[in-house]
Structure formats: structure tokens, C-alpha cells
N, C-alpha and C positions, 0 to 999 in steps of 0.2 A: 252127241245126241242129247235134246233135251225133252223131258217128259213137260207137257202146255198142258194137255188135258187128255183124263181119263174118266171113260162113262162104263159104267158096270150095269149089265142088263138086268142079273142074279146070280149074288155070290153070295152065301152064308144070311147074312143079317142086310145085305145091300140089295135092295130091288129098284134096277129105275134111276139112278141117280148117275152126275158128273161130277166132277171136281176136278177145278183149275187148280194149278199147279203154278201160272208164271202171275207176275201182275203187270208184266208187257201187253198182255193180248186178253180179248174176251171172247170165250166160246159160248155156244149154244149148240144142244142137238136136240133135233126135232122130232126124232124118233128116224128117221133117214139120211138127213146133212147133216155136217157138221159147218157152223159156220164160226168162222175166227176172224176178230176181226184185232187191228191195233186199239190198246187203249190209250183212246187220247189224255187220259188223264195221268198217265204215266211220264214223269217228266226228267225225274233225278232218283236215280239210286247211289245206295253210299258203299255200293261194294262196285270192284271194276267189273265191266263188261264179262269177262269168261267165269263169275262166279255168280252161281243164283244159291239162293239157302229160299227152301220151303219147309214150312213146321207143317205135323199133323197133329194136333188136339182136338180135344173132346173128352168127354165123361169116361167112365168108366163100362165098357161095352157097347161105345157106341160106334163101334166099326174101325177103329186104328191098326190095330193089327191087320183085317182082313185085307184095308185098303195094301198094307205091304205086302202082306202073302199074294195080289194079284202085281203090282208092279214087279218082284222080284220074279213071281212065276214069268210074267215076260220077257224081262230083260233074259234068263237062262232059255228061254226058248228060242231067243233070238241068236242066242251061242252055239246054240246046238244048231241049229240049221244050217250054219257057214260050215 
């Protein structure tokens, strides 16, 4: 499973917002679709195919933690259900 993108309606400090995850593909959400498409500008990576590294930065309160306290809330939600 690979996390592409995550949009947060309102969480904490996040209202409204998405964040890409891969630099394979470009999302957009419209408020109803999501649309993903290939990034054609995507040509060469220098890690093999089965590995992705994504950073999260920014200042100091500008949402780092929050964005992980929702990824990890999902990934355990998705454990529990199986």
C-alpha cells in the first residue's frame, strides 16, 4: 500500500487542505473528485522502484505532527477492521 495523497477536511490546525505524498502522480480534489493523474514530468528516480522516501517539513507548528497523527490514525484503523 502506498499513501499518493491525503486531504484533511478539519483536523486541529488543518482545514481544507491536501498533500501529495508521491512525485509519480498529481492530485487534485475538488471538493467531491479526486483526480490523479501521471506526472509527466516524472522521469528518473534514484531509489529502486519498491522504495518511496517522503519528508514532512515546515516551521514550527505548522501542522507535522498533526499530518502523522492522521496517517497513523488510519493505517491502525485499517488493522483493526481485518
Amino acid at each position: 500500500m502506498e499513501l499518493v495523497y491525503l486531504w484533511v477536511e478539519d483536523y486541529k490546525n488543518i482545514i481544507g487542505q491536501g498533500f501529495n505524498f508521491s512525485p509519480r502522480f498529481e492530485c487534485k480534489f475538488d471538493g467531491s473528485n479526486l483526480i490523479v493523474t501521471k506526472n509527466k514530468d516524472y522521469d528518473i528516480s534514484i531509489f529502486p522502484d519498491n522504495i518511496n522516501i517522503t519528508l514532512i517539513v515546515g516551521e514550527n507548528g505548522s501542522g507535522k505532527t498533526s499530518i502523522l497523527d492522521i496517517v497513523v490514525y488510519y493505517i491502525l484503523s485499517q488493522y483493526k477492521s481485518k
